[in-house]
Residue frames relative to the residue before (quaternion, step in Angstrom):
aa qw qx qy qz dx dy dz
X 1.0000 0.0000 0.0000 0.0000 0.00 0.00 0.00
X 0.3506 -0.6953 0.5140 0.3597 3.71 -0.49 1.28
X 0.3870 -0.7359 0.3835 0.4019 3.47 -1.25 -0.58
X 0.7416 -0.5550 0.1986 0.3201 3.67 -0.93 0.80
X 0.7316 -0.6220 0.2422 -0.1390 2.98 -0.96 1.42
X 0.8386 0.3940 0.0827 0.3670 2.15 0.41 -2.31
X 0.7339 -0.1942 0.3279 0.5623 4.00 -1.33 -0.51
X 0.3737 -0.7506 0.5003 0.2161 3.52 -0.94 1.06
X 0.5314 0.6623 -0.3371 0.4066 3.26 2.09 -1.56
X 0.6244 0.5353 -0.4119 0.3923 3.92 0.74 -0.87
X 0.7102 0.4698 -0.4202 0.3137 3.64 0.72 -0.72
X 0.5365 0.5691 -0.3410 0.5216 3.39 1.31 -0.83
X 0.7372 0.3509 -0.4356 0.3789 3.65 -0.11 -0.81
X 0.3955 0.6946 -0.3957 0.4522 3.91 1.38 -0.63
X 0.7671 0.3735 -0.1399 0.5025 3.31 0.09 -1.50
X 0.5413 -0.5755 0.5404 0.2895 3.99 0.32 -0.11
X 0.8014 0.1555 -0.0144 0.5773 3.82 0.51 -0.49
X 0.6309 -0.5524 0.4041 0.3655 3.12 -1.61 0.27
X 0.3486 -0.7325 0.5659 0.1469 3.54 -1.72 0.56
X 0.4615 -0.7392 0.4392 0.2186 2.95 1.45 -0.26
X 0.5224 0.7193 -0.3932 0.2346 4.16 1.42 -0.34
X 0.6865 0.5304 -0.2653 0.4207 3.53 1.45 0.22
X 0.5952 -0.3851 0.3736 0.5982 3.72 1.29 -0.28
X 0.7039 -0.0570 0.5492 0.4468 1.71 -2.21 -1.90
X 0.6843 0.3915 -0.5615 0.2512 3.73 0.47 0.19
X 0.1987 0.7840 -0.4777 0.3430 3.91 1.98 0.30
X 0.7911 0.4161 -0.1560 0.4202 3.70 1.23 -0.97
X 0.5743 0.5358 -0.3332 0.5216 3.79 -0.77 0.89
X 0.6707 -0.4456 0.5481 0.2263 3.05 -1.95 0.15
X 0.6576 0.4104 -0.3774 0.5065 3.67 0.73 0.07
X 0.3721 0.7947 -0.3554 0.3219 3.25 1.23 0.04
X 0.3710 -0.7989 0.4152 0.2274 3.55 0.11 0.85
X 0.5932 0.5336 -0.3054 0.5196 3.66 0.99 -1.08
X 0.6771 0.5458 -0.3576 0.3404 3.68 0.44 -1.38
X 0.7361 0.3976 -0.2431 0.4908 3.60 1.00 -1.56
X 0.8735 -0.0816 -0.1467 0.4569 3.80 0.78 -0.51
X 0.2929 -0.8669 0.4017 0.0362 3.39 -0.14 1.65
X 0.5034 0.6084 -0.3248 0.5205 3.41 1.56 -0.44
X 0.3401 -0.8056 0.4307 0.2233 4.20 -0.53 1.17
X 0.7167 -0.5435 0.2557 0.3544 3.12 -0.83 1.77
X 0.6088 0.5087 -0.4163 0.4442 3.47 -1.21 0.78
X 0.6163 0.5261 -0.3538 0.4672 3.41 1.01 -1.40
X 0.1718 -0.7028 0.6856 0.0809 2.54 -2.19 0.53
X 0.9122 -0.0241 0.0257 0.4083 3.59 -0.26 0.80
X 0.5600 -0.4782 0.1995 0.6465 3.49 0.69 -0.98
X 0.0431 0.7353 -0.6674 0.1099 3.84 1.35 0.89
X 0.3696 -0.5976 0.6871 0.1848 3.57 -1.64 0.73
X 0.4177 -0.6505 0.6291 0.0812 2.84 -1.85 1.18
X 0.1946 -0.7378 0.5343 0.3637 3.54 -1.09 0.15
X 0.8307 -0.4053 0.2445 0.2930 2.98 -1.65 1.01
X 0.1221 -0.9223 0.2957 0.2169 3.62 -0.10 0.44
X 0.4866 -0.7224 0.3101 0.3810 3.84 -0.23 1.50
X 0.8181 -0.3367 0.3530 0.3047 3.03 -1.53 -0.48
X 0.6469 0.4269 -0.3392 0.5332 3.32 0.79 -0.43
X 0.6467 0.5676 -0.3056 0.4077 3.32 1.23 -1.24
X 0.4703 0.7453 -0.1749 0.4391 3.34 1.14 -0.43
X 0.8849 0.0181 -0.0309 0.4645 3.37 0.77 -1.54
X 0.2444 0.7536 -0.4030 0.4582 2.91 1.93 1.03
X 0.7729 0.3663 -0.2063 0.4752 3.56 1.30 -1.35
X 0.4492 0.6946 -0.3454 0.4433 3.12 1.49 -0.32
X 0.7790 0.3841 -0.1150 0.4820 3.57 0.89 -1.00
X 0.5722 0.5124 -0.3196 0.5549 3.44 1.35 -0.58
X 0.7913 0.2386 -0.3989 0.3972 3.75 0.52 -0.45
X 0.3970 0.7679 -0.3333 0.3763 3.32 1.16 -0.18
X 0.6979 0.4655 -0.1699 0.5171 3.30 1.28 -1.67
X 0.8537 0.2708 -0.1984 0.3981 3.19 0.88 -1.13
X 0.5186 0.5830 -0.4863 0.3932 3.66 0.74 0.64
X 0.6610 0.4558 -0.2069 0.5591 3.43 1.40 -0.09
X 0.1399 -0.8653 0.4444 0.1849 3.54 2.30 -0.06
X 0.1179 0.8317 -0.4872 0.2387 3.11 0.01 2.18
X 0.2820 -0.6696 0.5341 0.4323 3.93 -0.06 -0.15
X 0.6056 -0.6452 0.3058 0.3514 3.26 -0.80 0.35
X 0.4605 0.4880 -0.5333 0.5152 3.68 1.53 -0.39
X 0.7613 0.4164 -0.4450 0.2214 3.66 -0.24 -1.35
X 0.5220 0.6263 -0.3553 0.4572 3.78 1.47 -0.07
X 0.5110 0.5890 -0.3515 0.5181 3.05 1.00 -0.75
X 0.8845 0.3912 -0.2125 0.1395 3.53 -0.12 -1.50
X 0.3549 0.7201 -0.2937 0.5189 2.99 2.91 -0.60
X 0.6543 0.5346 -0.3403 0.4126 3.51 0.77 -1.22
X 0.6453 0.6784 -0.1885 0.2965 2.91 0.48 -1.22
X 0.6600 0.5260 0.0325 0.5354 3.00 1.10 -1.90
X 0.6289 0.5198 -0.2832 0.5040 3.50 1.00 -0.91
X 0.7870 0.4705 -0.1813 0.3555 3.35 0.79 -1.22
X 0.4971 0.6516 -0.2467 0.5171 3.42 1.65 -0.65
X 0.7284 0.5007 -0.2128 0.4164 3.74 1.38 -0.68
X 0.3907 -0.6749 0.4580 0.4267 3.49 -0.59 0.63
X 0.4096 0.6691 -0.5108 0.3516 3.80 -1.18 0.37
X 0.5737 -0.3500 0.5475 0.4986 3.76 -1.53 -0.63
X 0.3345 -0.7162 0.5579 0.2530 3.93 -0.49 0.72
X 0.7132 0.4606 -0.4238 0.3156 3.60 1.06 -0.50
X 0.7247 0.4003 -0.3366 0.4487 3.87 1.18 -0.73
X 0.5073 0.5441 -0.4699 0.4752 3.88 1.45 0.09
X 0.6543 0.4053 -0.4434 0.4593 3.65 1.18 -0.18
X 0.6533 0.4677 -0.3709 0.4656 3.65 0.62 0.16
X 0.5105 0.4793 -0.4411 0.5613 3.37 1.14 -0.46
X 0.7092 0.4077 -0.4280 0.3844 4.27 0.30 -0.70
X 0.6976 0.3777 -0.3776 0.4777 3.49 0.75 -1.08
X 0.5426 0.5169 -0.4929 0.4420 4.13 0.34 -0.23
X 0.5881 0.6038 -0.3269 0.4274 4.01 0.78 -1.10
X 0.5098 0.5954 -0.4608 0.4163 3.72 1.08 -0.91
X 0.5239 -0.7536 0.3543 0.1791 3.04 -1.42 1.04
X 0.4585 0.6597 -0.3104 0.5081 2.93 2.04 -0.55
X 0.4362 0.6210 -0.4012 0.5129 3.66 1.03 -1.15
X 0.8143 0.4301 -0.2315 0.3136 3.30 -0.47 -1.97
X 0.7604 0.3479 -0.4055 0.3692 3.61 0.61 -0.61
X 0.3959 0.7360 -0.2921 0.4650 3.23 1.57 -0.51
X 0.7875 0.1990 -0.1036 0.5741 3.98 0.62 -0.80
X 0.7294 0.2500 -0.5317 0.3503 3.31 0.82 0.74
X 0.7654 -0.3006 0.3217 0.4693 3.45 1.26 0.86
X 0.5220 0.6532 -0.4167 0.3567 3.53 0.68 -0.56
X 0.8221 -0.1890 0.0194 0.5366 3.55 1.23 -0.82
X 0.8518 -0.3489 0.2473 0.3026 3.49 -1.28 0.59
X 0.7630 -0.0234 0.1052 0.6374 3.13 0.60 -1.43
X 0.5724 -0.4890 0.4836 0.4465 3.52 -1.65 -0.46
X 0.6929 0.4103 -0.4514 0.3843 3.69 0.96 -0.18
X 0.4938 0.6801 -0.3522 0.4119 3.47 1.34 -0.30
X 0.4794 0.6949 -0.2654 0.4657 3.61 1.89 -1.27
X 0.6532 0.6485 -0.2153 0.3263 3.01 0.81 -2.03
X 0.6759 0.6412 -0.0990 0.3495 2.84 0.59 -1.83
X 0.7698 0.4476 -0.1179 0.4394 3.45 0.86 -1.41
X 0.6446 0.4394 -0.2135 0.5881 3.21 1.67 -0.42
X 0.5008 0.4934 -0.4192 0.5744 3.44 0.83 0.18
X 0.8132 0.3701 -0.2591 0.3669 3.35 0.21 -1.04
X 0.4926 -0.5951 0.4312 0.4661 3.86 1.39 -0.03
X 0.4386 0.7425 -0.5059 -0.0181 3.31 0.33 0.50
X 0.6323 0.5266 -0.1177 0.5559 3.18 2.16 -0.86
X 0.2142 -0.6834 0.6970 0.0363 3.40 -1.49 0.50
X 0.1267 -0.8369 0.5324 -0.0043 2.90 -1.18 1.09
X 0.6142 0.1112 -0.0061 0.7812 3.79 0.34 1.02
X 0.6077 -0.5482 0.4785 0.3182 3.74 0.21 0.20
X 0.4630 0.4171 -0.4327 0.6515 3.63 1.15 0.76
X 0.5410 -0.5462 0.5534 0.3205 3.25 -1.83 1.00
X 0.0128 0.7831 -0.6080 -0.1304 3.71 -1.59 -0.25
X 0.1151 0.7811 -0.6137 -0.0100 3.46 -0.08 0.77
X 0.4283 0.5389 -0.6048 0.4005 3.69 0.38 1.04
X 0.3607 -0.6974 0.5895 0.1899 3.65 -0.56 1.59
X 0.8035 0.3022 -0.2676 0.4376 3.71 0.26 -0.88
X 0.0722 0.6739 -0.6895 0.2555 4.39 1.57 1.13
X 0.1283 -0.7128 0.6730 0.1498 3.69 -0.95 0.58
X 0.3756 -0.7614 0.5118 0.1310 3.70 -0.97 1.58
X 0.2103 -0.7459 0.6266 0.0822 3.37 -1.29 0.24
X 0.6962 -0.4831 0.3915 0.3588 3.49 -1.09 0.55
X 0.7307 0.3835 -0.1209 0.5517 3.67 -0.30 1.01
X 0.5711 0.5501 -0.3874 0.4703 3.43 1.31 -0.25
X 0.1381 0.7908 -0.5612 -0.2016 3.78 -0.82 -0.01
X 0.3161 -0.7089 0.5914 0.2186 3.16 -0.91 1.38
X 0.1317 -0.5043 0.8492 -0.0850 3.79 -2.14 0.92
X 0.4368 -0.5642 0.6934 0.1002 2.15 -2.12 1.43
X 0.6298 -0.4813 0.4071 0.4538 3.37 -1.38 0.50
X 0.5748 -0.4886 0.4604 0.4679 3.72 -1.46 0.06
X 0.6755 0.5095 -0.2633 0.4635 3.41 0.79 -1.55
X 0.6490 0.5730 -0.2204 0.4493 3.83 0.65 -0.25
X 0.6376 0.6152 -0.3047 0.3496 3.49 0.89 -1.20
X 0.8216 0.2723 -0.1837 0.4660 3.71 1.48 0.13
X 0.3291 0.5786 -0.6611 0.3463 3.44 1.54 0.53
X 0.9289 -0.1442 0.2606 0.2201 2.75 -2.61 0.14
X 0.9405 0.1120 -0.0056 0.3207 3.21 -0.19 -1.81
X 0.4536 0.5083 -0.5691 0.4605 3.34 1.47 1.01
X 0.5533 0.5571 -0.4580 0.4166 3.55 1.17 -0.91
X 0.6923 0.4759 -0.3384 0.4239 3.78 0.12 -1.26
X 0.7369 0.4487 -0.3414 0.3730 3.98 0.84 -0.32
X 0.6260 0.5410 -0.3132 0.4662 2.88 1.33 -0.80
X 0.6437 0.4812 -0.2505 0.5397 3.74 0.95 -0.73
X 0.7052 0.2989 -0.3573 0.5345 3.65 0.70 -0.04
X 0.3235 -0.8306 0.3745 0.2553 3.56 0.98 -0.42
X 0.0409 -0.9590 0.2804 0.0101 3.09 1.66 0.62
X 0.7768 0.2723 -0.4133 0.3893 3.59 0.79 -0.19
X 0.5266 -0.5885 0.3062 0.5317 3.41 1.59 -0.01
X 0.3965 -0.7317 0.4643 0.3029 3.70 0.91 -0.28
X 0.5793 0.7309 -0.2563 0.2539 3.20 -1.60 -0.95
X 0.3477 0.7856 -0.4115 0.3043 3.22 1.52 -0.14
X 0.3485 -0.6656 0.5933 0.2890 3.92 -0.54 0.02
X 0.8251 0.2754 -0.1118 0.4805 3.41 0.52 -1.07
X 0.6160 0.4104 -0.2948 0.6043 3.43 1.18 1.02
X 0.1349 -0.7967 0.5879 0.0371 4.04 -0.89 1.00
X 0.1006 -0.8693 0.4840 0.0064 3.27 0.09 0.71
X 0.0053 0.8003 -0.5940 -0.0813 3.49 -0.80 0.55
X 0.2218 -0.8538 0.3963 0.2547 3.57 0.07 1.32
X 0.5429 0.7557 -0.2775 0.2393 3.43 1.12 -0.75
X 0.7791 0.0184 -0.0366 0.6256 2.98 1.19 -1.28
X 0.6576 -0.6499 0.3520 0.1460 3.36 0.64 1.66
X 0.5591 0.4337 -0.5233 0.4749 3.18 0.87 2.10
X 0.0436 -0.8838 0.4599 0.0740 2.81 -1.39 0.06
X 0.3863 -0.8649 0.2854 0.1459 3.99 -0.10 1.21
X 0.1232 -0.6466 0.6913 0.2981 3.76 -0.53 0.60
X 0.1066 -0.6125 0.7832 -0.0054 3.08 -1.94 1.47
X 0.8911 0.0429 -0.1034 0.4398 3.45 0.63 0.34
X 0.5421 -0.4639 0.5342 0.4535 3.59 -1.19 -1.12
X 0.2667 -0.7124 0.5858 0.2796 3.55 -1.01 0.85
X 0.5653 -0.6943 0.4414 0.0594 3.10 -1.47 1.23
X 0.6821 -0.4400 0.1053 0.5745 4.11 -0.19 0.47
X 0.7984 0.5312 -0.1418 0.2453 2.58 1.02 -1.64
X 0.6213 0.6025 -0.2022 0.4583 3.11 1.27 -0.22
X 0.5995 0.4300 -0.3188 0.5951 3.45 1.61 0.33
X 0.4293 -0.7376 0.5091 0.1115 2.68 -0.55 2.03
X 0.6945 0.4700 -0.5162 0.1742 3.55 0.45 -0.30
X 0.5922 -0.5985 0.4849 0.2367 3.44 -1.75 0.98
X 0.2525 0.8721 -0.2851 0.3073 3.45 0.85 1.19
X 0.1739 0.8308 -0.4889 -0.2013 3.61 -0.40 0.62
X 0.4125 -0.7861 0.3694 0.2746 3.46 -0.04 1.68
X 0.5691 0.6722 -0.3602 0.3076 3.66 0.83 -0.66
X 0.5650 0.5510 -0.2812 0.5460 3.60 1.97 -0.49
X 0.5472 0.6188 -0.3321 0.4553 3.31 1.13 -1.02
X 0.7025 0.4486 -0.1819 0.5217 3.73 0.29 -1.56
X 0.8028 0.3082 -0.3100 0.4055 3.66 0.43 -0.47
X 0.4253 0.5510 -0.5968 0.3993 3.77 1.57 0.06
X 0.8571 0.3864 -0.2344 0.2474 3.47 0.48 -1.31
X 0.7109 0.2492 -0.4556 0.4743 3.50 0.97 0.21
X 0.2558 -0.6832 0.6553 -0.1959 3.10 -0.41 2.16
């Protein structure tokens, strides 16, 4: 399944709530969710039916996948992977998809969004351990410290993140240093600290059908 394209605002209004897949532009009156919160298709106050159980942990998994902009195999393989680990399989699967490097630059600010992240890792901007990485989904480990390139440490859209502080910061299991454009894994992030509005426990139960 390629990945989606399309209007991001449509996935959010889908999902009932924000997703957050645009930044800082998620915020404001131009906001698409804010002006129509009701999920595309609707008309007026047409009733919905109640949605079953599967239906349930279908959306559960669909926003899940797509705030972290995943294809569905590479979701698949987290699950997978999650479950294979000793622990609660639902917060070790947030603890892998948060580990994504794209993630990581994303929460320290480095960039706006996760597709903006994406972006920057593709293009070589980041090092990891003092080795390039342009694999967005390089899974860190405690001890790793990601650096922007030198030649990088002043293009546009790290400067504009860092000055807006876009992921809010504050992470426990992350040291940032905004100045000189790094940032350390000291640990694992903990539930709380995963902003996503998720209840993994739907996720795990769409897929063992």
């Amino acid at each position: 399944m390629a990945r989606y394209r399309g209007p991001v605002c449509r996935l959010c209004r889908r999902a009932g709530q924000k997703l957050f897949l645009k930044g800082q532009r998620c915020y404001g009156p131009k906001c698409s969710f804010e002006r129509h919160s009701f999920p595309p298709g609707a008309v007026g106050s047409r009733r919905r039916r109640r949605p079953t159980d599967y239906g349930l942990q279908l959306r559960e998994k669909q926003k899940l996948r797509q705030i972290y902009g995943l294809r569905e195999e590479q979701f698949r393989r987290y699950v997978g992977e999650a479950e294979r680990k000793a622990g609660v399989s639902g917060e070790t699967l947030l603890q892998l998809l948060e580990r994504r490097l794209d993630n990581v630059v994303f929460r320290a600010s480095f960039a706006t969004s996760r597709p903006q992240a994406r972006q920057l890792v593709n293009h070589r901007h980041l090092e990891v351990n003092g080795r390039i990485v342009n694999i967005p989904s390089y899974l860190v480990k405690p001890g790793d410290v990601i650096q922007v390139r030198d030649n990088s440490k002043d293009i546009t859209p790290i400067e504009q993140a860092v000055a807006a502080g876009a992921a809010g910061g504050g992470l426990s299991w992350l040291e940032v240093d905004s100045e000189n454009r790094n940032v350390k894994i000291v640990g694992l992030p903990a539930r709380k600290e995963i902003d996503a509005e998720v209840d993994e426990q739907l996720v795990l139960e769409y897929y063992s059908r």
